[in-house]
C-alpha positions in Angstrom: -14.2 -69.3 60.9 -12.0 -68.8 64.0 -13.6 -71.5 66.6 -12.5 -69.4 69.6 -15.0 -66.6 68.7 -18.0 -68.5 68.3 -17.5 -70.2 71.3 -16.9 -66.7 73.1 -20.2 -65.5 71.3 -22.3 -68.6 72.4 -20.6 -68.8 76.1 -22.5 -65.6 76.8 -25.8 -66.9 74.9 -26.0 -69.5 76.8 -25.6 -67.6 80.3 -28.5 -64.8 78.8 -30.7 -68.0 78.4 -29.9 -69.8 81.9 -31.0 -66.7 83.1 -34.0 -66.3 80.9 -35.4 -69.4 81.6 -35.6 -68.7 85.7 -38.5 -65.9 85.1 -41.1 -69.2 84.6 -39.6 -69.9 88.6 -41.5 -67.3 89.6 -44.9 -67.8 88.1 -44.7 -71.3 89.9 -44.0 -69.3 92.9 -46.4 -67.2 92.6 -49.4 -69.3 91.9 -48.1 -71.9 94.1 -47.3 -74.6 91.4 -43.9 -75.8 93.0 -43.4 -78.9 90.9 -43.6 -76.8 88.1 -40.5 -74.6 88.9 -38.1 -77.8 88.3 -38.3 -78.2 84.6 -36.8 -74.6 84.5 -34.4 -74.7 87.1 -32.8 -77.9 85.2 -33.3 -76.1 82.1 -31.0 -73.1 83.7 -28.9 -75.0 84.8 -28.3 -77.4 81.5 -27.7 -74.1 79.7 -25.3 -72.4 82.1 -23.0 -75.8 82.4 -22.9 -75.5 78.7 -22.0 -72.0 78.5 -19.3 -72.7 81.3 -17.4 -75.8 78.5 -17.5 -72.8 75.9 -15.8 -71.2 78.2 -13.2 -73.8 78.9 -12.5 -74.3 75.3 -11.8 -70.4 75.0 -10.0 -69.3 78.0 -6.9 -69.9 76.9 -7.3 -67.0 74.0 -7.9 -64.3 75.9 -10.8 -62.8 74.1 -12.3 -59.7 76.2 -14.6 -58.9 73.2 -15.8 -59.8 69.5 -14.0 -56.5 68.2 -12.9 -58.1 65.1 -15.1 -60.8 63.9 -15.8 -61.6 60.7 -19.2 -61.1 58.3 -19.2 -64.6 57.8 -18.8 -65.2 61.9 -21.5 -63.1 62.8 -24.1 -64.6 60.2 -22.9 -68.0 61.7 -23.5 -66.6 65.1 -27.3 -65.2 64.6 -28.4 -68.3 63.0 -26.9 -70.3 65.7 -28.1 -68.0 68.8 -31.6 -69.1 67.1 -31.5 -72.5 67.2 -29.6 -73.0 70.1 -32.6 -70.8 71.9 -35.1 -72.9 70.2 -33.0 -76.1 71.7 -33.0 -74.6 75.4 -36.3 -73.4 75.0 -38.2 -76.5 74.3 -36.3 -78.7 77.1 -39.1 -77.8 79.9 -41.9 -79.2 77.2 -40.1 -82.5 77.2 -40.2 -82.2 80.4 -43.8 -81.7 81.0 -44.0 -84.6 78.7 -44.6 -83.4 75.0 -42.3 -85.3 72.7 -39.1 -84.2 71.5 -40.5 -83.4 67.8 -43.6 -81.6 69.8 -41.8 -79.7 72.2 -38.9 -78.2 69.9 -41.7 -77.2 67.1 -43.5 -75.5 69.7 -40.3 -73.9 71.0 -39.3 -72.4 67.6 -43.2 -71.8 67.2 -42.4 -69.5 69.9 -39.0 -68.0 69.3 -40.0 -67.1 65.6 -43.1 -65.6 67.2 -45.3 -67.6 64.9 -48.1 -68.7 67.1 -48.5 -72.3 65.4 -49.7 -74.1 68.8 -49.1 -78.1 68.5 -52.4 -78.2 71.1 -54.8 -75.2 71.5 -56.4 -77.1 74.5 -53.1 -77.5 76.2 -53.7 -78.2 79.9 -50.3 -77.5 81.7 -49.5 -75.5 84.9 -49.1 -71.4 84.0 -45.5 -71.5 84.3 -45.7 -73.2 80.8 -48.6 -70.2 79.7 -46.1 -67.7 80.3 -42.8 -69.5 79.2 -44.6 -70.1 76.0 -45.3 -65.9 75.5 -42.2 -65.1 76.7 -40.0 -66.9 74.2 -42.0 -64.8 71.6 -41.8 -61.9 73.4 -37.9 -61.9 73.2 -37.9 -63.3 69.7 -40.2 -60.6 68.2 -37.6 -57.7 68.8 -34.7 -60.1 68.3 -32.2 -62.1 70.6 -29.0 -60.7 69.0 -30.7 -57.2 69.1 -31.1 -57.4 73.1 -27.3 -58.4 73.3 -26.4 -55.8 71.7 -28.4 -53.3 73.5 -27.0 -54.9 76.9 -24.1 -56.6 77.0 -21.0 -54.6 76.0 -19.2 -57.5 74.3 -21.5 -57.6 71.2 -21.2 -53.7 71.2 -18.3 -53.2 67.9 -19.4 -56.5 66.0 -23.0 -55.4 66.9 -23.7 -53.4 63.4 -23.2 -57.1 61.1 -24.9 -59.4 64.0 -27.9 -56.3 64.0 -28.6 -56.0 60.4 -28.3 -60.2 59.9 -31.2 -60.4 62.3 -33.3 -57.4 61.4 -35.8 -58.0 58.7 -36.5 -54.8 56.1 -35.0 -54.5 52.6 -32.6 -51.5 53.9 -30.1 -51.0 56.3 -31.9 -48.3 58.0 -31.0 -47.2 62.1 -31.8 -43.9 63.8 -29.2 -43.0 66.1 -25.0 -42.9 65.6 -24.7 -46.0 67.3 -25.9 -49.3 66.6 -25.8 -50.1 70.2 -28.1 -47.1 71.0 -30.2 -48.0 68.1 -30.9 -51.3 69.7 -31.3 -50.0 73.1 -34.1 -47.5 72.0 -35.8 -50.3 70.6 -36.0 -52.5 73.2 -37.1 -49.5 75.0 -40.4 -48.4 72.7 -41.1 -52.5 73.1 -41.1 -52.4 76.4 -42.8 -49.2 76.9 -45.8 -50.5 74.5 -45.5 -54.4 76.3 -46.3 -52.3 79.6 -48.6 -49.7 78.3 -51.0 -52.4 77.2 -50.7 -54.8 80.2 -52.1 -51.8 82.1 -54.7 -51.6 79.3 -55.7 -55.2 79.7 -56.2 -55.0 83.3 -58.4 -51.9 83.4 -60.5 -53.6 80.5 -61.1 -56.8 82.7 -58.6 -59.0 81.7 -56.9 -61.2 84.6 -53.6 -59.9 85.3 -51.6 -63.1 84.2 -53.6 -63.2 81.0 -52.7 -59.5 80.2 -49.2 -59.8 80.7 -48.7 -63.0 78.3 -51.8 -61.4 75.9 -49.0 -58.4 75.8 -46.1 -60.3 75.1 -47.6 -62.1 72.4 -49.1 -59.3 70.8 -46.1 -57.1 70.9 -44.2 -59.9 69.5 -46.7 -60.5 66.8 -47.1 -63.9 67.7 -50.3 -64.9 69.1 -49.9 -67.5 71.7 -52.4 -66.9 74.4 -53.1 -68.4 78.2 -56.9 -68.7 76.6 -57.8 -71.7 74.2 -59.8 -69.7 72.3 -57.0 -66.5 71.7 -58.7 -62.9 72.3 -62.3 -64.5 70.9 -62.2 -66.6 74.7 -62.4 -63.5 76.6 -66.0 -62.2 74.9 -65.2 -58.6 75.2 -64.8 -55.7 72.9 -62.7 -54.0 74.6 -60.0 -56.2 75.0 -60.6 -57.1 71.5 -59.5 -53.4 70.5 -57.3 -53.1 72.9 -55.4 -56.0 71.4 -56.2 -55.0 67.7 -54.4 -51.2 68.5 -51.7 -53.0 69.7 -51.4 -55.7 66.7 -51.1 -52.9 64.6 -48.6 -51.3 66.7 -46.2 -53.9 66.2 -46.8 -54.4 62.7 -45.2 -50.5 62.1 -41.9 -49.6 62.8 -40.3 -49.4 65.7 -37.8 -46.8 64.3 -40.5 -44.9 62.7 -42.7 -45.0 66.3 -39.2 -44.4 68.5 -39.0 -41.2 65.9 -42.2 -39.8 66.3 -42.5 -40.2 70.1 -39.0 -38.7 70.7 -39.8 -35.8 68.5 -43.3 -35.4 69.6 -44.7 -35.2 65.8 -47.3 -38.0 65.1 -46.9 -36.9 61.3 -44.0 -38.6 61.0 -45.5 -41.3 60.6 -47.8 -40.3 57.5 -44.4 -38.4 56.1 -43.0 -42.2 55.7 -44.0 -44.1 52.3 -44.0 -47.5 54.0 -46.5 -46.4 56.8 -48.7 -44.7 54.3 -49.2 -47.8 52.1 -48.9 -50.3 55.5 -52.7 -48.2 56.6 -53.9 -48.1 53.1 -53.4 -51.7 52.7 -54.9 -52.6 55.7 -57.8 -50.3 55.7 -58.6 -51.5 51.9 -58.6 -55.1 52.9 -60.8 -54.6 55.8 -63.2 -53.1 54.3 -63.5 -55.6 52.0 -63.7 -58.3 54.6 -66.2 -55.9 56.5 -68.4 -55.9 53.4 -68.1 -59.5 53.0 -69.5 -60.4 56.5 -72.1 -57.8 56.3 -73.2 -59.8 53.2 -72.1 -62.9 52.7 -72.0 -64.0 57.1 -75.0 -61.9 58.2 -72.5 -59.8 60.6 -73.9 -56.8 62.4 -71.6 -53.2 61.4 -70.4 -52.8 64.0 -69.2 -56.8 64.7 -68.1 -56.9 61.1 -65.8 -53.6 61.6 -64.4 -55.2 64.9 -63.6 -58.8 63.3 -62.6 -57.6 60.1 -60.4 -55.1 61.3 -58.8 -57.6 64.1 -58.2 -60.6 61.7 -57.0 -58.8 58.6 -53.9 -56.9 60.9 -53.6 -60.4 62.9 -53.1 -62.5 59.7 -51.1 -59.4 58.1 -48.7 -58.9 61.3 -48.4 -62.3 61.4 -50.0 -62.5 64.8 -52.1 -65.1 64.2 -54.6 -64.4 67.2 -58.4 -64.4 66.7 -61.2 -62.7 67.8 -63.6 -64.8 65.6 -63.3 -68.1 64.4 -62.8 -67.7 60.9 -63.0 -70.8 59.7 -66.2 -70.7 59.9 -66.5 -68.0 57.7 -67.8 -67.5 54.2 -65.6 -68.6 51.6 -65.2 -65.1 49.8 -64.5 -63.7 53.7 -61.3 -66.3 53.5 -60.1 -65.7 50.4 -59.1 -62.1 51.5 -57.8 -62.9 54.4 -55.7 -65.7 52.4 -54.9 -62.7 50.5 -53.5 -60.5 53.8 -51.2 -63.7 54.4 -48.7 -62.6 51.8 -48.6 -58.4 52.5 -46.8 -58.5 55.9 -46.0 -55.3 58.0 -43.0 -52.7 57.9 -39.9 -53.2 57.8 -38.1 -52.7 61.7 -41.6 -54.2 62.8 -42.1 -57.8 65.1 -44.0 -59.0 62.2 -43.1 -61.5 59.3 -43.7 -62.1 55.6 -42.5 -60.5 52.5 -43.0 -56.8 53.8 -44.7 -53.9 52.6 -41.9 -51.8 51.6 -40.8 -55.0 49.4 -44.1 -54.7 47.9 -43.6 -50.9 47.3 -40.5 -51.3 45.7 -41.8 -54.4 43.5 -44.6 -51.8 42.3 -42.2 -49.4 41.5 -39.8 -51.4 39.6 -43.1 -52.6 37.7 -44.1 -49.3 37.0 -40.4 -48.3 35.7 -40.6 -51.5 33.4 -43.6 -50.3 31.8 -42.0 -46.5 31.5 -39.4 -48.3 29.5 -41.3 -50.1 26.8 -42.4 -46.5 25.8 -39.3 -44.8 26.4 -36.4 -47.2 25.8 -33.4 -44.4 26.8 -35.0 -43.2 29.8 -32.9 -43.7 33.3 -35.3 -44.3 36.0 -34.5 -44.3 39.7 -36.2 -46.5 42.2 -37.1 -44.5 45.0 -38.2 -44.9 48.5 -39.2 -41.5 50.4 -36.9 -39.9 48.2 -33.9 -41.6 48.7 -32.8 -43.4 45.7 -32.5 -47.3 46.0 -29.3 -48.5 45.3 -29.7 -51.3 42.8 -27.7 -54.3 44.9 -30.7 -53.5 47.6 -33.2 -54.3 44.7 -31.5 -57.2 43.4 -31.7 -58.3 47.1 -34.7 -57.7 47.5 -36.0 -59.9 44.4 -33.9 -62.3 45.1 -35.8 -62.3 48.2 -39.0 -62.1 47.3 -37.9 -65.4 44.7 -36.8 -67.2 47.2 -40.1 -66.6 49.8 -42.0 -67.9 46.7 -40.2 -70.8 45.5 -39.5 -72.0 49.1 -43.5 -72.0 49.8 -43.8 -73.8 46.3 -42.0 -76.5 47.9 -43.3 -76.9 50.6 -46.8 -76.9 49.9 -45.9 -79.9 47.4 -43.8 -82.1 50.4 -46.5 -81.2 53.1 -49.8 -82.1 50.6 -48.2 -85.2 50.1 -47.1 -85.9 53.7 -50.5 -85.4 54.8 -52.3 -86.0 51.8 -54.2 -82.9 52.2 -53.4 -79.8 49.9 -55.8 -77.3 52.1 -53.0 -78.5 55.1 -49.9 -78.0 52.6 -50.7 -74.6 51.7 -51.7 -72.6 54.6 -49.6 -74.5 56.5 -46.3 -73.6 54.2 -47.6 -70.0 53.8 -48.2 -69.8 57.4 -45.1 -71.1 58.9 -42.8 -69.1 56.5 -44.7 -66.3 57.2 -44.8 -66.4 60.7 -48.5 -66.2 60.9 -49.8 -69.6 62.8 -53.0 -70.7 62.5 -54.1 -71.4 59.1 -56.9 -72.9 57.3 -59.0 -75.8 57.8 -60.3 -77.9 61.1 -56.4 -79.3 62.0 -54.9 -76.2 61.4 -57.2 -73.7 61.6 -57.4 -70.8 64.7 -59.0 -73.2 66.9 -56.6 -76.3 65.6 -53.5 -77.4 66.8 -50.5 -79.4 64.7 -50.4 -82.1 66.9 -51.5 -84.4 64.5 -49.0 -83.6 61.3 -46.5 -86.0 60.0 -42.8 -85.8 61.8 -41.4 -84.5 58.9 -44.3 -82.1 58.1 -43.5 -80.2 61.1 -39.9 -80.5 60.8 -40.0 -78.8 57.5 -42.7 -76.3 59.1 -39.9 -75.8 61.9 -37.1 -74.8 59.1 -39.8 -73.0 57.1 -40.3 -70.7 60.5 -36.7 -70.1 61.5 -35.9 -69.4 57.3 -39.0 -66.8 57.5 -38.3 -64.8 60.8 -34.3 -64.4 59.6 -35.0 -63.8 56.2 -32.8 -64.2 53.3 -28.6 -63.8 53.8 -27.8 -65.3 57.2 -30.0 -68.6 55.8 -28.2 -69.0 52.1 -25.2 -68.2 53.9 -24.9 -71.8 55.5 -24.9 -72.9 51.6 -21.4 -71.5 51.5 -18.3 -73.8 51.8 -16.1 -71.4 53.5 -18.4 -70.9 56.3 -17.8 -74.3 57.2 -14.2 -74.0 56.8 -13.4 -74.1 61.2 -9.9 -73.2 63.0 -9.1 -72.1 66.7 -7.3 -69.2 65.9 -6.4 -66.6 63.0 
């Protein structure tokens, strides 16, 4: 890899961040907390004297753009961006005085968008509050996706950097260009960040509140100004509000940008994803529903509202809560344990395996079995008609192995870290999914992972960053010639 270009790629990182991390400045202005605006004017300026010695060390190539980078460069690239955002991102916790092991697990926490709080009770200035949802407001749509959309230098290598960073099983965008493809997503985001802000406000909620409530729900990540997530604000209308919105950003943002640009809400049911992303989520509900009707003495309508918000939360990967459902009956949990592993669409701010993964596993199933009866037969796998090329599929299993096996080992490290198995598992399945809160008293919704072993929340921290990238830009640090550097060609 040509060191020139990477420092090129990360000298205009850097500045983005130095720039990012000034909108905290004026919440402490607002509110009146001075003190708190320094740790982010230091922060700023940390990352902008680091983007000006990337600078230095590339001047002398004369790079005006990243025209012809390499695959291998722009894997490199995305799953540096991440970490180096984590890095810049958690240098206001230290300074606010959470340790360093604290402060960057809260920091990818919130750049992953996975909601796993290190202290629910957290009792900082609101500069913090909103620093904490923005980072997973900008990680839920994607950090390389906003360059691209914005900054004419990641515009021709934009199409590799887009689809490294993107989750889904297919290379799927909706306009000619990929910089116009990433500029109409930001812009449905936005547009739905803003639309329930508005929301929010009318339905009670304090201003400051609704705007980091939107972030994080938009980002499907679940960090929220209120100890208690939505279940502090006692009100059923913000609780729908909120749950409308979760499942917003567990659907498509390609699929929404198409039907709101072509006025046709069946566009939606037209897509094979969507359809079994509702049907799914409907199903399980109702079987939570049921469950606290019987088993938890709920009310209808209170067992509707709670089973509907925690089953798309926990399959979005949210992580917010209207209810505290730990306290629920153990058949209640067991389904939502089971809503852990669906995850949303594909071109969504959620996590997990994906429901079009799971579509496509249930087809290949169903092919397998064809077989057995009729040995000769060719059969396509198919995904709204279009015929899925078989290196997608061998992708895609090779995925979904990998999820597993990775959570396998995990669980084992983590139980034996903390010597508790109920921590090990939620806690793997939850961090590589992206969710948050898992189960128990530690780490449950009204928990925090302040307590964990070092090393159980550094491995939660890779388990995070290895869940919201996916697959190929991770394994690709396992290859030897990624790490094979030079200054020029």
């Amino acid at each position: 890899m040509r060191k020139v270009y990477l420092a090129y790629a990360y000298e205009i990182i850097l500045k983005f961040l130095a720039l990012v991390v000034l909108f905290p400045v004026i919440i402490s202005l607002l509110y009146k907390q001075y003190d708190s605006a320094i740790p982010f004017v230091v922060t700023s300026a940390i990352s902008f004297c680091l983007s000006l010695l990337f600078r230095l060390y590339h001047s002398s190539s004369n790079i005006e753009n990243l025209n012809d980078i390499k695959k291998s460069e722009c894997l490199f690239i995305v799953v540096s961006a991440w970490i180096f955002a984590c890095i810049i991102a958690a240098i206001p916790y230290v300074m606010f005085d959470i340790s360093i092991i604290d402060a960057l697990f809260e920091s990818m926490s919130g750049i992953t968008t996975t909601g796993a709080a290190i202290n629910a009770n957290m009792d900082y200035p609101k500069a913090v509050f909103f620093w904490r949802s923005l980072t997973q407001w900008f990680g839920g749509m994607g950090i390389i996706v906003l360059f691209i959309a914005i900054l004419p230098q990641f515009a021709v290598a934009g199409r590799q950097m887009f689809f490294a960073e993107t989750t889904g099983p297919t290379e799927e965008k909706f306009t000619p260009r990929i910089r116009s493809t990433a500029s109409s997503l930001w812009k449905i985001y936005t547009a739905l960040t803003i639309i329930e802000v508005i929301l929010l406000k009318i339905a009670g909620m304090p201003l400051f509140d609704a705007v980091c409530n939107s972030f994080s729900t938009l980002s499907a990540g679940g960090f929220s100004p209120n100890g208690e997530s939505i279940m502090g604000y006692n009100s059923m209308y913000i609780t729908w509000i909120v749950l409308v919105f979760i499942f917003l950003s567990g659907a498509s943002f390609n699929l929404q940008f198409k039907a709101i640009s072509s006025f046709d809400i069946r566009v939606l049911f037209k897509n094979e994803e969507f359809r079994a992303y509702l049907f799914i989520f409907l199903g399980i509900s109702a079987l939570v529903c049921g469950s606290l009707i019987l088993n938890d003495h709920y009310n209808i309508f209170d067992a509707i509202t709670h089973s509907m918000y925690q089953v798309i939360s926990i399959m979005t990967s949210t992580g917010s809560v209207s209810a505290d459902y730990s306290q629920w009956h153990f058949t209640t949990k067991v389904l939502l344990f089971i809503a852990m592993f669906t995850g949303g669409c594909a071109s969504s701010a959620s996590g997990g395996i994906k429901i079009a993964r799971w579509v496509l596993i249930g087809k290949i199933m169903k092919n397998e079995v064809k077989k057995i009866l009729h040995p000769n037969a060719v059969l396509n796998v198919k995904m709204d008609d279009t015929i899925i090329v078989r290196d997608v599929l061998a992708q895609m299993v090779m995925f979904v192995s990998f999820f597993i096996t990775l959570i396998a080992v995990s669980i084992i490290i983590i139980s034996i870290l903390e010597q508790n198995i109920t921590i090990g598992i939620s806690g793997s399945i939850t961090a590589i999914g992206n969710i948050g809160p898992g189960f128990g008293n530690i780490i449950g919704p009204m928990g925090g992972y302040e307590t964990l072993h070092p090393l159980s929340k550094i491995i939660i921290m890779i388990d995070m960053l290895i869940g919201r990238l996916e697959l190929i830009p991770i394994l690709a640090l396992f290859e030897r010639d990624l790490w094979s550097f030079r200054k020029f060609d």
